[in-house]
Every structure is written in structure tokens, then in C-alpha cells.
VMD Tcl script that draws the C-alpha trace (Angstrom):
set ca {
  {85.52 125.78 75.17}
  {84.30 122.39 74.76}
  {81.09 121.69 74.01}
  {79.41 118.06 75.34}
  {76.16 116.87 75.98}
  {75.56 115.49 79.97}
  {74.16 112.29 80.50}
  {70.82 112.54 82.47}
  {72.37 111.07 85.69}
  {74.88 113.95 86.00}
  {72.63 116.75 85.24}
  {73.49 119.32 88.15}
  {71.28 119.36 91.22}
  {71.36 121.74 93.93}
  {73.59 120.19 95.88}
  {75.85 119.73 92.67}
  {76.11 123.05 90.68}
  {77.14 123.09 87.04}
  {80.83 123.96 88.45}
  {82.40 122.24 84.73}
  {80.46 125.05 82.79}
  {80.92 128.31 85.00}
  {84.17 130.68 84.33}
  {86.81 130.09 87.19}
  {85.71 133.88 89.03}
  {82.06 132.37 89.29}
  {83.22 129.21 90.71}
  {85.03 131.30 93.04}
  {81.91 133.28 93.99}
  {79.85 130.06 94.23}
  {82.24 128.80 97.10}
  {82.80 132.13 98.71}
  {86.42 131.64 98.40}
  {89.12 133.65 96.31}
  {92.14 132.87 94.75}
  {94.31 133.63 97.33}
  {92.53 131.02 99.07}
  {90.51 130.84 102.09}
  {91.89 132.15 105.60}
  {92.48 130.11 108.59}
  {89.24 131.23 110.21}
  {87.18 130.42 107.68}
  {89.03 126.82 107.16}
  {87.91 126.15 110.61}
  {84.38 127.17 110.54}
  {84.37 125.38 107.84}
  {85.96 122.05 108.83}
  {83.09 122.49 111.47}
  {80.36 122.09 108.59}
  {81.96 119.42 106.52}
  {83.98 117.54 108.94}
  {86.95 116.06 107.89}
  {87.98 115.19 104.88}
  {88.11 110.98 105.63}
  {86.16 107.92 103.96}
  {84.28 106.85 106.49}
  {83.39 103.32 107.14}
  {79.52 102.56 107.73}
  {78.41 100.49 110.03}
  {78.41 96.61 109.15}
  {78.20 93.47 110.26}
  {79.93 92.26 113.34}
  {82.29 90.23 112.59}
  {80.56 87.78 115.52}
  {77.48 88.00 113.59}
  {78.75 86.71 110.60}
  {80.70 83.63 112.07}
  {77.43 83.18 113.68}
  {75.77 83.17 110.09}
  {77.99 79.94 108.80}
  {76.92 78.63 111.86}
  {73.40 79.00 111.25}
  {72.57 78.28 108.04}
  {69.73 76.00 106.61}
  {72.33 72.97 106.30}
  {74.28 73.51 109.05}
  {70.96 73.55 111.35}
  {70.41 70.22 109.59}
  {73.53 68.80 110.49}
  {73.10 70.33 114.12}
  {70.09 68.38 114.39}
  {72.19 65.34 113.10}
  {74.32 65.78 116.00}
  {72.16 66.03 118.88}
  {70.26 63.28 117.61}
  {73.62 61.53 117.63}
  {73.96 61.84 121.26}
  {70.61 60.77 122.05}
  {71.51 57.55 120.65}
  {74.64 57.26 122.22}
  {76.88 57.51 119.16}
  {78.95 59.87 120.76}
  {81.68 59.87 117.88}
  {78.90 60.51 115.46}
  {77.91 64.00 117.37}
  {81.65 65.36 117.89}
  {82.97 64.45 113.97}
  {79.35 66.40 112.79}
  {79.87 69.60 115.11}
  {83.50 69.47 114.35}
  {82.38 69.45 110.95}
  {80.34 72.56 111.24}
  {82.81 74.34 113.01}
  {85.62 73.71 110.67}
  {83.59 74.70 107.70}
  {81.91 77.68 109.16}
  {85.90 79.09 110.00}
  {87.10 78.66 106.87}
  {84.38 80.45 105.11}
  {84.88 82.89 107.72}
  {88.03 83.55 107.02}
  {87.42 83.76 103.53}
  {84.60 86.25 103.78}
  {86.62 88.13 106.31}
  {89.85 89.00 104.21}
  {87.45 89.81 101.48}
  {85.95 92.32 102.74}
  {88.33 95.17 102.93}
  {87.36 96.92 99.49}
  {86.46 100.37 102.46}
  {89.95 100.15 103.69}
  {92.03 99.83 100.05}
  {90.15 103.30 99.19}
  {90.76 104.91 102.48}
  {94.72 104.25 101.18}
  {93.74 106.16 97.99}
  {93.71 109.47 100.23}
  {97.17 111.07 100.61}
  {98.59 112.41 104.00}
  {99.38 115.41 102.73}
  {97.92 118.25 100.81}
  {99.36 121.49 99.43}
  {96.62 124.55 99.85}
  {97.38 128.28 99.48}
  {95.38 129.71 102.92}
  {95.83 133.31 103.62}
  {97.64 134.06 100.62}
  {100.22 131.61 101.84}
  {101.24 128.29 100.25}
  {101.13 125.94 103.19}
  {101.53 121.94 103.48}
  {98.55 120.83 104.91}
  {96.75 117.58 106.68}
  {94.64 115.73 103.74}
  {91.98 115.31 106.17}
  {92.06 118.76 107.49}
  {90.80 119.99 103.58}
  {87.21 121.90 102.92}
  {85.55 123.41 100.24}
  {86.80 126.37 98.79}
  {90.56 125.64 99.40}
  {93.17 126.12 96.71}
  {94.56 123.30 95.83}
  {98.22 123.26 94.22}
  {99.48 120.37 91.94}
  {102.48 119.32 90.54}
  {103.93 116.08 89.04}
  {103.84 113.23 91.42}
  {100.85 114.69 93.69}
  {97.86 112.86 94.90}
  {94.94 114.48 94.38}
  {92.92 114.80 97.52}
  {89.52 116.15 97.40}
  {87.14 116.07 94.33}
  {88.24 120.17 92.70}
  {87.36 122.44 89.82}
  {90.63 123.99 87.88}
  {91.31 126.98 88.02}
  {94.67 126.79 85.97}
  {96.94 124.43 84.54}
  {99.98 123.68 82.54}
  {99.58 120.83 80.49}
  {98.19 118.63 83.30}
  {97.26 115.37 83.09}
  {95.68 112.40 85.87}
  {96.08 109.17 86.55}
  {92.15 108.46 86.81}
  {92.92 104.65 86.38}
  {91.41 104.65 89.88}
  {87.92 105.77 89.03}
  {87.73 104.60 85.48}
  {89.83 101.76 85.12}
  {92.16 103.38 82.10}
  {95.55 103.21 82.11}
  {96.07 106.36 79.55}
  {96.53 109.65 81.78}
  {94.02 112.09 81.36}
  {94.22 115.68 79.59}
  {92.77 118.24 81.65}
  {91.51 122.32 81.01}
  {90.63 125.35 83.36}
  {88.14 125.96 80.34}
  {84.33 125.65 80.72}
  {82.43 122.52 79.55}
  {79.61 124.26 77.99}
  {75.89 121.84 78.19}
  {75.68 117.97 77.17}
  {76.99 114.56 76.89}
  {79.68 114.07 79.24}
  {79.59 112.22 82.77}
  {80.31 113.95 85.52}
  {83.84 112.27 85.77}
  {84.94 112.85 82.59}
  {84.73 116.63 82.43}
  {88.25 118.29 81.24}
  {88.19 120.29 84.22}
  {87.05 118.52 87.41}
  {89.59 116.32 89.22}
  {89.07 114.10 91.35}
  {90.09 112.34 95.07}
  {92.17 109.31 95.04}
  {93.35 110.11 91.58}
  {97.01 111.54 90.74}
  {99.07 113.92 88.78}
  {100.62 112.23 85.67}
  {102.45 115.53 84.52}
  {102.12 119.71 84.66}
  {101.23 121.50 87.16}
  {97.81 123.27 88.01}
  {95.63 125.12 90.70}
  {92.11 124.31 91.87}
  {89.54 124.79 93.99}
  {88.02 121.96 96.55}
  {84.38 120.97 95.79}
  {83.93 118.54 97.61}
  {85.84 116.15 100.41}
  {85.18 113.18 102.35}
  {82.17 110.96 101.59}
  {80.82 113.85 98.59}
  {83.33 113.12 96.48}
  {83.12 110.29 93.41}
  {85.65 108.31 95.99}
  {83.29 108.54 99.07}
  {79.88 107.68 96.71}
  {82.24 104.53 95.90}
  {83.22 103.29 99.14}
  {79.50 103.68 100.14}
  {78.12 101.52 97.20}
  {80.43 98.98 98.42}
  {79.11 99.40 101.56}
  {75.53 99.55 101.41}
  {75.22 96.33 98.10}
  {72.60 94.17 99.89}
  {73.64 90.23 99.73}
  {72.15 87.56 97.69}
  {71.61 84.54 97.91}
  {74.17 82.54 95.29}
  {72.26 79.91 93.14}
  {74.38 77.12 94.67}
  {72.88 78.42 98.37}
  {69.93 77.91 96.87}
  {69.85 74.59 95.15}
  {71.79 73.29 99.38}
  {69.10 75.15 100.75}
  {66.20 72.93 98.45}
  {68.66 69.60 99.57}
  {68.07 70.85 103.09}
  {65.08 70.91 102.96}
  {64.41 67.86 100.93}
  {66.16 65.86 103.07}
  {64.92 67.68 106.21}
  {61.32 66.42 104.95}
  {62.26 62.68 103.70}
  {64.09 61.92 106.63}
  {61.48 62.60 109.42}
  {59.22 61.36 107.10}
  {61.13 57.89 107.09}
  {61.43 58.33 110.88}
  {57.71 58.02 111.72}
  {56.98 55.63 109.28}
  {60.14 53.14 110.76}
  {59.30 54.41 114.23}
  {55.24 52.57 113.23}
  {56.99 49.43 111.76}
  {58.50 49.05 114.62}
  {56.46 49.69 117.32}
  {53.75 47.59 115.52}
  {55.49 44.87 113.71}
  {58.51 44.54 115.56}
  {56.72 44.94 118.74}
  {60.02 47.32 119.64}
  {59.56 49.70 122.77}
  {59.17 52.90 122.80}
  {62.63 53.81 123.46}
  {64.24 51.10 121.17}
  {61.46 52.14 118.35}
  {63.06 55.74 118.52}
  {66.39 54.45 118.58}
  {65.47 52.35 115.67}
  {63.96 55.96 113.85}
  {66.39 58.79 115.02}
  {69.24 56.18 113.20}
  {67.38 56.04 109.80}
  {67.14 59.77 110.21}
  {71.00 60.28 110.55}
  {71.25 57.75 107.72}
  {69.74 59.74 105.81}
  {71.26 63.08 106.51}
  {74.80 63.72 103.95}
  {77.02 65.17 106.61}
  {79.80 65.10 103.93}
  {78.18 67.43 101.64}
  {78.60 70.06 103.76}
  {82.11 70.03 103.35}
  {83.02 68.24 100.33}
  {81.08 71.62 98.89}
  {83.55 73.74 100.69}
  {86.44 72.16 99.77}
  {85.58 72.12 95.94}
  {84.77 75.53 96.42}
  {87.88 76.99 98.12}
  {90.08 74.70 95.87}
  {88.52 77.05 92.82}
  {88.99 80.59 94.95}
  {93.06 79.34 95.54}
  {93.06 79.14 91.59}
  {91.15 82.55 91.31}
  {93.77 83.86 94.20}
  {96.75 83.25 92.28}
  {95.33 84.90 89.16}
  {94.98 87.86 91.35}
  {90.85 87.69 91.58}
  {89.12 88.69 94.81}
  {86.40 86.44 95.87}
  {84.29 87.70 98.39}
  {82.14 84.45 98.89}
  {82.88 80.91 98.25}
  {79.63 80.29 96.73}
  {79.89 82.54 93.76}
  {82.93 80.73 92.86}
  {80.29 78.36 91.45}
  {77.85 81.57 90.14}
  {81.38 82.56 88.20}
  {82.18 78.95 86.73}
  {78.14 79.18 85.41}
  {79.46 82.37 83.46}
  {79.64 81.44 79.38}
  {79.81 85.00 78.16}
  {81.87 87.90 79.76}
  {80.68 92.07 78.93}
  {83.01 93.98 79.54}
  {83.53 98.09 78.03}
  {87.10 98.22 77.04}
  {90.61 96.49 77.27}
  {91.85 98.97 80.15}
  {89.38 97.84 82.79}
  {90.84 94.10 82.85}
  {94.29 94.65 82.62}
  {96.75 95.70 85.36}
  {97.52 99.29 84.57}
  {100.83 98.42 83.05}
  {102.31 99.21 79.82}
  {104.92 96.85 77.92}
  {107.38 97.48 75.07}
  {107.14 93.68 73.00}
  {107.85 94.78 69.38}
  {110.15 97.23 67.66}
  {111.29 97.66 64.27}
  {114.52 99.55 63.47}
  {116.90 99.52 60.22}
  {114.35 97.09 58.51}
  {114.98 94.87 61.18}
  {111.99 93.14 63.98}
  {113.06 92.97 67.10}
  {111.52 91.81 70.42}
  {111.67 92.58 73.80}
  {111.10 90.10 76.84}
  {109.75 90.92 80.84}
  {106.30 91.86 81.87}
  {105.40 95.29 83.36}
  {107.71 97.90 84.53}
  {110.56 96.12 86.14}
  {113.69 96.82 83.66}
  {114.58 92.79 83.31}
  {114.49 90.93 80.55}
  {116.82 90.46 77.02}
  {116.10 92.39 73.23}
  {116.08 89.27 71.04}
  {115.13 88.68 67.71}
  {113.62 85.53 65.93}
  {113.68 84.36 69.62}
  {117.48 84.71 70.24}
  {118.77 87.19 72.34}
  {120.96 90.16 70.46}
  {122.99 93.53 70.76}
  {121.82 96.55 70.57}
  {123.24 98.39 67.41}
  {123.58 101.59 66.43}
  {120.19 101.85 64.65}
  {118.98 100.56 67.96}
  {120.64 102.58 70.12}
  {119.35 105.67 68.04}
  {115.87 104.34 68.60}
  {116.13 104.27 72.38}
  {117.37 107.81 72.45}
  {114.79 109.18 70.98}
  {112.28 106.95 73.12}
  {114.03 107.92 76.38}
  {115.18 111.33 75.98}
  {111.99 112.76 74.20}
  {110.33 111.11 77.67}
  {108.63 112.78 81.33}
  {108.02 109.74 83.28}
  {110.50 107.83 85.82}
  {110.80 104.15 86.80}
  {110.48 103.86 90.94}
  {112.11 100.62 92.28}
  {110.26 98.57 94.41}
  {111.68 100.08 97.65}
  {110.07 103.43 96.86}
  {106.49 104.49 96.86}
  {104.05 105.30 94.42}
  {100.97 107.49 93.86}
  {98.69 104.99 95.28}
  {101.04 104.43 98.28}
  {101.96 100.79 97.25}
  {105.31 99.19 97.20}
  {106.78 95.83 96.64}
  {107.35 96.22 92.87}
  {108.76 98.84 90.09}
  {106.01 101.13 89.48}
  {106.07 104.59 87.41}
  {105.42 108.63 87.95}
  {104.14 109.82 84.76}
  {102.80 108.61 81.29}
  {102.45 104.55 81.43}
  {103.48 104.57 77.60}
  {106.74 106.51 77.91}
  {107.15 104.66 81.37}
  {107.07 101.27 79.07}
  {109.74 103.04 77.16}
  {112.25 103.58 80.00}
  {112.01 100.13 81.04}
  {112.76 98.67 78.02}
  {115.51 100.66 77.66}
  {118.04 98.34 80.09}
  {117.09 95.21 78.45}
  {118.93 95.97 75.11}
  {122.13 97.19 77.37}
  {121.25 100.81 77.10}
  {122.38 103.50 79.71}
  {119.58 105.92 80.17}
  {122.26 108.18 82.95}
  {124.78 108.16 80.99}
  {123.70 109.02 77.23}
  {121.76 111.76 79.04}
  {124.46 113.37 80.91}
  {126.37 113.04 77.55}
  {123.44 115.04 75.89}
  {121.44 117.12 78.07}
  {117.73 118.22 77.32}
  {117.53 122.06 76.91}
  {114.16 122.38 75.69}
  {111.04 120.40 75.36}
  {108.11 120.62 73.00}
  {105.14 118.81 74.72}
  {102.83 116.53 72.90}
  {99.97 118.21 71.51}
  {96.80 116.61 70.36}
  {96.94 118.72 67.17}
  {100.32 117.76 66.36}
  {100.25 114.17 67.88}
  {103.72 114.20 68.83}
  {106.71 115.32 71.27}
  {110.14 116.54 71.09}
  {112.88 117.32 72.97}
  {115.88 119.47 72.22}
  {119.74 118.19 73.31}
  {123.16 119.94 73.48}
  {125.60 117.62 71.57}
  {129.11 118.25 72.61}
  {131.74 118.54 70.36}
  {132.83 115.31 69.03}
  {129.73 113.20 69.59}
  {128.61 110.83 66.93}
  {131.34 112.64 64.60}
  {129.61 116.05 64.93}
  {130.82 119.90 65.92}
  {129.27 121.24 69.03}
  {125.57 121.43 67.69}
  {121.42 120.82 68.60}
  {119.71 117.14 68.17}
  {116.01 117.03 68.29}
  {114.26 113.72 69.39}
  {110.62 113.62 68.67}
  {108.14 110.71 69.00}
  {104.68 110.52 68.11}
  {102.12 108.75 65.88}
  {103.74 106.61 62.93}
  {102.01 108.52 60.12}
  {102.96 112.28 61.44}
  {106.02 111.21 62.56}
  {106.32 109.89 58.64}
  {105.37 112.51 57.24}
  {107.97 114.94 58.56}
  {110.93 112.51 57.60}
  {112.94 113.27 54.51}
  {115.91 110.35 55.75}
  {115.99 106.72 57.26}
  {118.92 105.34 59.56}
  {119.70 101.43 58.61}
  {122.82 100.09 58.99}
  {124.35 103.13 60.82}
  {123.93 105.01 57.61}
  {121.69 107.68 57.03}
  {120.31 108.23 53.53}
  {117.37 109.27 51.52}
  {114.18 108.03 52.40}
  {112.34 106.51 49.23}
  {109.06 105.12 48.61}
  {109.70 101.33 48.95}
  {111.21 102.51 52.35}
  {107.54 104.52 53.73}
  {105.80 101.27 52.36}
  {107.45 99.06 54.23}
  {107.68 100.95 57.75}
  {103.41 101.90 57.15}
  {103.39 98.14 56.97}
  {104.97 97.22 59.76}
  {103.03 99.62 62.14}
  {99.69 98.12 60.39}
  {100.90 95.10 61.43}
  {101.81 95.84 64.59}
  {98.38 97.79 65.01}
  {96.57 94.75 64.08}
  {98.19 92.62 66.91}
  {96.79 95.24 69.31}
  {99.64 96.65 69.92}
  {100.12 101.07 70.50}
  {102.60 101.76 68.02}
  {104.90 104.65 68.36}
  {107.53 106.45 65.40}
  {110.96 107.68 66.74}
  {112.57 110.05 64.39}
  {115.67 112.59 65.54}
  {117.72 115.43 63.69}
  {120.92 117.67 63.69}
  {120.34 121.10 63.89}
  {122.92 123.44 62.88}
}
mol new
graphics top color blue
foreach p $ca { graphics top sphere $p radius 0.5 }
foreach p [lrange $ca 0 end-1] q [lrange $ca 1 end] { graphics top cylinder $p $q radius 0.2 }
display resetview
């Protein structure tokens, strides 16, 4: 059992029942499912009540209206005005370069606005195909969007979850929620009850959630809720429904406008008087004579000069990988002195990186960003071989391992491609890339020593191993066991009696515990997740 405290905002309602504290049979009853899942009758009545199971896409804007809207803005009236007054003097080259102006402006912002605004569609892509369900007592492969309440769902590495569910069961499962919360660290989930207080709705143990992913295990559970009532659905329609302000910079041009606007027809009449009375001007040459101090007046460069400053600072934000939604808070951002944020996985990519190891008393480091096995072990900045205290290392950091690199011509659990991405644990993912940059042969060693039993990481024991059939004659051994285990440095420590260094195993003294606790307080300083590798014969 765990035992939390709720936050007020995800206190169950009505239409939310306290599913994370109920025993699996009474969530059951709740839904008026079973089990053995729901038959296709009911499914279909069903699917009549909820509809499908599909983000929907309110109602916005046209995208005529908004084009309209750069057209049509306090300054762009302005400069409208500017133009037909152009023409009623006969500058004719005046009016066209001032609409043309207007028009160019108005289609890049646009355009900007426009590719922007697609935050709906990226989490429609967050809902798979495909779901597996068990419907009268069958397991069946079944249309994502076809999915209602009370169906069994069935999970296994690699799946995408597709509706917001309740477990039922699982086998050391674990999601991806990097989706909802931002972390990169996959997720431990229970089939327990969350009994009372203190956790939000999406981080109860036992709920899963749509547009989220499997990490590892396997699991059953039963749908909640699909379509717009999940978290995914109350996300797309915040992004949705977020009412527009008005940026400080379209203020302060709106105050110019207006300004000018005021000064200008001011200075009109009182030229169009000092004419007409002084300079005993017609009528028609007097407002001539006026409508020209007006245009003088009126900045038709600011307009644009504005823009351009502005989309020369989204093109840097662009290649940083920042989405700007409207040029003018491009200038809100660069007002910005102090940046909030909760924690270090909501700003990064989502990728993990092997940069430091330290084997046989030795530092190395390891080049490349992200997941993509490229890059060179090195040490003191020059690249190196991998030895054999090295090569022990990475066999212990790739066999004792459940994730899998996926080139860039596969697919992932987000449906993206176009770069290596993983299926499983980021961390151990991290480990199998680095694996090819010091020359090592992840096939191959493991064909040579095949995995016959693993012991999965446990939060008690804070580490993992995995048990390998040694043939006769590897390393200079009889046919015998090897167990790989990595974990946390100072449990991993603890359990060592030996050290390798120098391709020589012997006793493990004092000095020798001193110096590797402080090289992973070093390394833990830096900000770096530090992982021990140890390994051992069995007889």
C-alpha cells in the first residue's frame, strides 16, 4: 500500500472516482466491466456514449481571420491611412511602397504565427494506431480510436499507452511519462491502492496515462478514460482555449500609433490654417500642403524595421530548437532577467549521455551528444583504447542492461524518426551508446556470453544483475556463471571484496574504497548520475 496525501485540485469528484485507492475487483465493479474484458456489444454501445477515442481539435481562428488581423492592426490602419492619403496627393510611389509594406509584413508574421500553432496536432501524434484489448475473453489488436471505458488494456515493452487506465497487474512496469511531466527517468508503477493524500492525480503508482509509453514489464489495465477526458485531451484543450494578450511591445506601437495618429492631424489643421491664411493657398493646394506634413510625419519604416529585428531574434530562438508562437514576445522573452523553472528534466531534451568514467584508477571521457553511438573514449583530451579494465566495465554496463538503441530509420514510442532514439531506461540506453565509441562489440561479447537470468533493479536493493554462461576457455576460465550487476556506487561498494586495475584482480583495500567514493563525489558534484559496475565468477 502506499500511503500519500492528494493535493486539493485532484481530490476525486463525481465524474473522477478515487479509482488510485479502490482494490482492482471494485474498480472493476465501478466500470461494469470484468477481467475478461468487455464484449463486443457492450464496446459498441459504448463507443456510442463516449465516442471515439481521438483529440479533438476545437474550433479556432480562421486562418483568413488572422491574416486579416496583421492587416488590421492599430499601426497598420495608420499606415493604410498613409497610403490613401498618398494617392490623394498624387504620390503614387508613396501609396504602393506603404501597402506593399503592410502586406509583406502582415505575411511574414503570418507565416510565423501559422507554423506555430500546431501544439493540437503534435499531441494528436502522441496517440498510437493500435491498441491491444482482451474483449470477450479474447486478446484482440484493436483501433486506438475504437477504445472505451472498461476495456482491458494489455502492455508490454515498447507499447504506447493509449487511453488514461487503472492497473490491474503488472510485472515490474515502468512509463515513459516524459510526455506529461517533462522527466526523463521512467516511472515505477503498482496494481496496489494509493490509500488518501498528497499525490497529484498523475503521479499515482497505479494510473497510466495516454500518450505516455512502456519503458519495461509488462502489465494489464483497465480504460478510464479516452479521448478529450484523459490528462492528454485536458492538455490539448488548455492549449486551445489560452486567451491572447496583448505583448508589451504591441502595446508601447499601439501608444506610437496613437501618438502619432494625434500629432500628425494635429499638425495638419494647424499647416492647413497657415496656409490658407498666410499663404493665401487654395483650398486644394492648402490640403495638399497638410495631407504631406501628415505623411511626414507618419514612420512607415517602423513597421517593418520592428519585424525584421524581431524575426532576426525568433531565427536565433529556431535554431536553439525554441518555438515562438508570436514575434512580439520575442521582445517579452529578451525583457526576461530571471528564469523559474522546477527541475533539470523539464529543460533538457530527454536524452541521457555517458561523459565520465573511471576504471583501474584511471579517468576517462567519452565524446558525442545523445543517443547516436559516434564519438571517441579519450582521456586528458586524447583519444585511447579500450583496455581490459575497460572492456570489463562495458560488460557489465551492457549486459546487466533492458533497453535498445533504434537507428534513425526506425520508429520510436512517440512515432518520430530522423535520429537514434531508445526503447527502455534512458540511463542504460546512455550505456549502450557509449559502448561503440571505445571499440566495443555489444553482438558479439553477448553471443560469446549469453544472459540466462536476470535480477531486476529493486528500489530496496538499488541495483541490477544479470547472470551469463561463460564457455569454456573464456577469459582463462572452465565452463562456469559470471554475474554483472550495476547499481548505486555505495551498494555496489559495499558488496565488493576485489578491484580489477591493470587486468589484475586483487584485494580491495582501504586506500582503494577512498579513492573510488571520491571519484563518484566528484563526479556527483559535477551533476553528473553516477553508476558502480562490479561482476563475479561463480563456480
Amino acid at each position: 500500500m502506499v500511503e500519500k496525501k492528494l493535493s486539493p485540485q485532484d481530490r476525486p469528484t463525481p465524474e473522477r472516482p478515487a479509482y488510485f485507492s479502490m482494490e482492482a475487483n471494485e474498480v472493476l465493479a465501478c466500470l461494469r466491466t470484468s477481467a475478461s474484458g468487455l464484449t463486443s456489444e457492450e464496446a459498441a454501445r459504448r463507443q456510442q456514449q463516449y465516442g471515439p477515442n481521438v483529440i479533438r481539435e476545437e474550433r479556432g481562428t480562421p486562418l483568413w481571420r488572422k491574416f486579416v488581423a496583421n492587416l488590421t492592426n492599430f499601426f497598420a490602419i495608420l499606415l493604410w491611412v498613409a497610403s490613401a492619403l498618398s494617392f490623394l496627393t498624387g504620390a503614387v510611389e508613396s501609396g504602393v511602397a506603404i501597402i506593399a509594406v503592410i502586406i509583406v509584413n502582415a505575411i511574414f508574421s503570418f507565416w510565423q504565427e501559422y507554423r506555430a500553432e500546431q501544439a493540437t496536432t503534435a499531441l494528436k501524434r502522441l496517440l498510437p494506431a493500435y491498441a491491444r484489448v482482451r474483449r470477450d475473453s479474447q486478446e484482440a489488436r484493436i483501433l486506438a480510436v475504437d477504445l472505451v471505458p472498461g476495456d482491458i488494456l494489455l502492455l508490454e515493452e515498447g507499447d504506447n499507452i493509449s487511453a488514461d487506465a487503472r492497473l490491474l497487474r503488472e510485472a515490474d512496469l515502468r512509463t515513459d511519462n516524459s510526455t506529461l511531466t517533462g522527466e526523463s527517468e521512467p516511472v515505477r508503477k503498482l496494481a496496489d491502492p494509493v490509500l488518501q493524500e498528497g499525490l497529484t492525480w498523475t503521479q499515482m503508482p497505479n494510473l497510466i496515462f495516454a500518450g505516455t509509453s512502456v519503458s519495461s514489464g509488462t502489465g494489464e489495465a483497465v480504460v478510464l478514460a479516452t479521448g478529450m477526458d484523459t490528462e492528454l485531451g485536458h492538455i490539448a484543450h488548455l492549449t486551445q482555449s489560452v486567451k491572447a494578450e496583448l505583448s508589451p511591445l504591441q502595446i508601447q506601437i499601439g501608444k506610437v500609433a496613437a501618438t502619432v495618429t494625434q500629432l500628425s492631424s494635429l499638425m495638419g489643421v494647424v499647416f492647413f490654417l497657415i496656409g490658407s491664411l498666410f499663404a493665401h493657398l487654395s483650398l486644394r493646394d492648402g490640403a495638399i500642403f497638410a495631407i504631406g506634413i501628415v505623411l511626414a510625419n507618419v514612420p512607415e519604416g517602423l513597421l517593418p524595421t520592428v519585424t525584421l529585428a524581431l524575426a532576426s531574434g525568433v531565427q536565433r530562438l529556431v535554431k536553439r530548437h525554441a518555438l515562438v508562437k508570436k514575434l512580439s514576445s520575442v521582445e517579452t522573452l529578451g525583457s526576461a532577467t530571471v528564469i523559474c523553472t522546477d527541475k533539470t528534466g523539464t529543460l533538457t531534451q530527454n536524452e541521457m549521455t555517458v561523459r565520465e568514467a573511471w576504471v583501474g584508477g584511471r579517468a576517462y571521457q567519452y565524446t558525442g551528444v545523445g543517443y547516436e553511438p559516434k564519438g571517441e573514449l579519450t582521456m586528458n583530451g586524447r583519444p585511447v583504447a579500450a583496455d581490459d579494465d575497460m572492456r570489463q566495465l562495458l560488460r557489465a554496463a551492457t549486459f546487466c542492461n533492458n533497453s535498445r538503441l533504434l537507428p534513425p530509420d526506425s520508429t520510436n514510442a512517440q512515432g518520430e524518426a530522423g535520429r537514434w532514439h531508445i526503447l527502455g531506461d534512458p540511463t542504460e540506453a546512455a550505456l549502450l551508446a557509449a559502448a561503440p565509441k571505445a571499440g566495443f562489440d555489444i553482438d558479439r561479447e553477448l553471443a560469446a556470453l549469453p544472459r540466462v537470468h536476470t535480477l531486476p533493479f529493486e528500489s530496496r536493493r538499488k541495483r541490477m544483475s544479470t547472470v551469463h554462461q561463460a564457455p569454456g576457455g573464456w577469459a582463462g576460465v572452465e565452463p562456469s556463471l559470471l554475474v554483472f550487476t550495476k547499481g548505486a556506487p555505495r551498494e555496489v561498494l559495499d558488496c565488493c571484496t576485489q578491484i580489477l586495475m591493470g587486468g589484475e584482480v586483487r584485494p580491495l583495500t582501504d586506500a582503494d574504497r577512498r579513492a573510488i567514493v571520491s571519484a563518484n563525489d566528484h563526479y556527483a558534484r559535477a551533476g553528473l548520475r553516477v553508476l558502480a559496475m562490479a561482476t563475479r565468477e561463480l563456480a
